[in-house]
Each structure stands twice: as C-alpha cells, then as structure tokens.
C-alpha positions as CSV (number, residue, x, y, z in Angstrom):
1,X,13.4,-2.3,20.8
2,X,11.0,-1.4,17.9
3,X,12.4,-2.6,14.3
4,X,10.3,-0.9,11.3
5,X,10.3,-1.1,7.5
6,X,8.4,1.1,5.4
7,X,8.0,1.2,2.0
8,X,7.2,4.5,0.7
9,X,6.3,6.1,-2.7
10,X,5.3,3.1,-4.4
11,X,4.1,4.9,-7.9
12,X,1.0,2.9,-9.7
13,X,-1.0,4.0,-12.5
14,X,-4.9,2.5,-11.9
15,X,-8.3,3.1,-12.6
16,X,-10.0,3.6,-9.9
17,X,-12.9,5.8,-9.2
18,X,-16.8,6.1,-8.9
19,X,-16.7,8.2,-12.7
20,X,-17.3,6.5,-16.1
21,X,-14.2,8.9,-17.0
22,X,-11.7,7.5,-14.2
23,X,-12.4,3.8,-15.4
24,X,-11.3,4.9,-18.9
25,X,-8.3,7.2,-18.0
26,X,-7.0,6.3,-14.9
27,X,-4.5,7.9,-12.4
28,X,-1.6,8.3,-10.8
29,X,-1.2,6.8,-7.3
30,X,0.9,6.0,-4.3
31,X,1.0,3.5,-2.0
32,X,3.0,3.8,1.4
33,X,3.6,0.7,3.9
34,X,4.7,0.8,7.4
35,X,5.3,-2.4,9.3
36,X,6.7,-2.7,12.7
37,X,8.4,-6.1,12.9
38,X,11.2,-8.0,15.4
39,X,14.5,-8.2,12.4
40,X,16.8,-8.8,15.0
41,X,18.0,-12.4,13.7
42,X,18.0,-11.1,10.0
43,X,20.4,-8.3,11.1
44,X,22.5,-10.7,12.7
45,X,22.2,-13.2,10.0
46,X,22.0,-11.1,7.0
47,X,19.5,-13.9,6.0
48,X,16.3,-12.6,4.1
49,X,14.0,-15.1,5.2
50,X,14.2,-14.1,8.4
51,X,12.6,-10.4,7.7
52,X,9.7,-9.2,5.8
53,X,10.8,-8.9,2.1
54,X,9.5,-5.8,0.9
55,X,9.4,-7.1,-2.7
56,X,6.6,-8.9,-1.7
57,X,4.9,-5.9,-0.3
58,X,5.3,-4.3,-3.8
59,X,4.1,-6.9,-5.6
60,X,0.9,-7.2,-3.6
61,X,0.3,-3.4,-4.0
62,X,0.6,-3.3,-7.3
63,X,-1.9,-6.8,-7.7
64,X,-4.3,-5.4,-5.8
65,X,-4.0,-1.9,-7.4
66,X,-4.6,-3.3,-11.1
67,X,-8.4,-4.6,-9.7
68,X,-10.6,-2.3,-10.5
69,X,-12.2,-0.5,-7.3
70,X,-15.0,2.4,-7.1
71,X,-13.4,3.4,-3.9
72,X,-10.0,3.8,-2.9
73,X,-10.6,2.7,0.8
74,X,-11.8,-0.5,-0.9
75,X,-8.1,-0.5,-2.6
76,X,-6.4,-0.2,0.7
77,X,-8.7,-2.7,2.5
78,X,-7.4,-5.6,0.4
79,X,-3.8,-4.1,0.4
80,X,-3.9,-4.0,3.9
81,X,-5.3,-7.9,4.5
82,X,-3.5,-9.8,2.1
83,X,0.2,-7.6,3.4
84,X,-1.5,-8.9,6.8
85,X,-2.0,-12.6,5.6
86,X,1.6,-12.6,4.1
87,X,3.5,-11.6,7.4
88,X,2.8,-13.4,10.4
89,X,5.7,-11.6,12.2
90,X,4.0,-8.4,11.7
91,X,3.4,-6.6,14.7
92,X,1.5,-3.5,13.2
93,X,0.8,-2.6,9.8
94,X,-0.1,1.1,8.0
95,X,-0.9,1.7,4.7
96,X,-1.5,4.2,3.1
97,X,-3.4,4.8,-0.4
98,X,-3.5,8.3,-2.1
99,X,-4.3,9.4,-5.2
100,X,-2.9,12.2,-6.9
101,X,-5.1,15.1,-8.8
102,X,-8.5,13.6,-8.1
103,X,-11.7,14.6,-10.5
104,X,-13.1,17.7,-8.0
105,X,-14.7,21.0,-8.3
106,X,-11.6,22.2,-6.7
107,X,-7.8,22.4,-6.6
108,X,-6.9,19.0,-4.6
109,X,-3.8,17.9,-5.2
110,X,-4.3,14.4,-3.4
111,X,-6.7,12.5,-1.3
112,X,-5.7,9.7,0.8
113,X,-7.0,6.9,3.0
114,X,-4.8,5.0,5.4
115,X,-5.7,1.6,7.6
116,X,-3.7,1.2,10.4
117,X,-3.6,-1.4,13.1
C-alpha cells in the first residue's frame, strides 16, 4: 500500500532572481510537496507523531524561501534536503518550485523546477 501527502499551493512572496530588479521587487511563488510515507499507525492512532506533519513542511519552505537565491533550482535544492533531513520515514520526496510571471522577453506565465527522488 502506498500512503502519500502532498502539500500543494504553498503561496510565498521572495526575491529571487539573477536581476538587480528581482532582488528589489520580488515575486510571487509556489511551492508544491509530495512525500510518499507508511501512515498506517497514525491512521489507526489518530496520533500526529506518528506521520509527517505537514506544518513543518510549510515552515521549512517558507525559511528557505525568505534566503535570498539567484536561482530558483538553488531554492528547491535546500527545500528539498532539509524536508529530507526532517523526515526519516520518507520514502520519496517531490518538490516543486515555480515562480509565477518571470522577468522574459515573452509571455510566460510560470517557470518551474522540481527535485524528485
């Protein structure tokens, strides 16, 4: 049986970016998190400890999003380990960085990178 918990949509503002411009302004981002995980005895128990709280996920998302990075794959590097280092009951791990209306010659309405294991 495969047990999952993703945490999707998680809406940052940051200022990342290789521009001058970005460093000042900033964006909009979002951060998605897919882990794959045994919850069997937290659904029996109803007992958080024995699941991955996703409150912690959040919060280590939005740490690591509020450090300034040129690159967003940089951003989702760190996101990725520390989720990683957090969890030992994590069987695989996704996430997902993207960031919404970047600075192109071009309509884009998002770019994204994503580290998956």
């Amino acid at each position: 049986m495969t047990h999952e918990i993703n945490i999707e949509g998680i809406k940052l503002y940051a200022y990342h970016g290789c521009l001058e411009e970005e460093a000042r302004i900033g964006a909009h981002y979002i951060v998605d998190v897919y882990m794959t995980t045994d919850f069997s005895e937290a659904a029996k128990t109803d007992d958080l400890t024995k699941t991955l709280d996703y409150c912690t996920v959040y919060e280590i998302s939005k740490a690591e999003m509020a450090i300034r990075s040129k690159l967003i794959e940089q951003v989702c590097e760190r996101i990725h380990k520390k989720i990683r280092k957090e969890f030992s009951a994590l069987k695989s791990l996704e996430v997902k960085v993207t960031k919404l209306l970047p600075p192109m010659n071009g309509d884009v309405e998002r770019v994204s990178v994503v580290i998956k294991d």
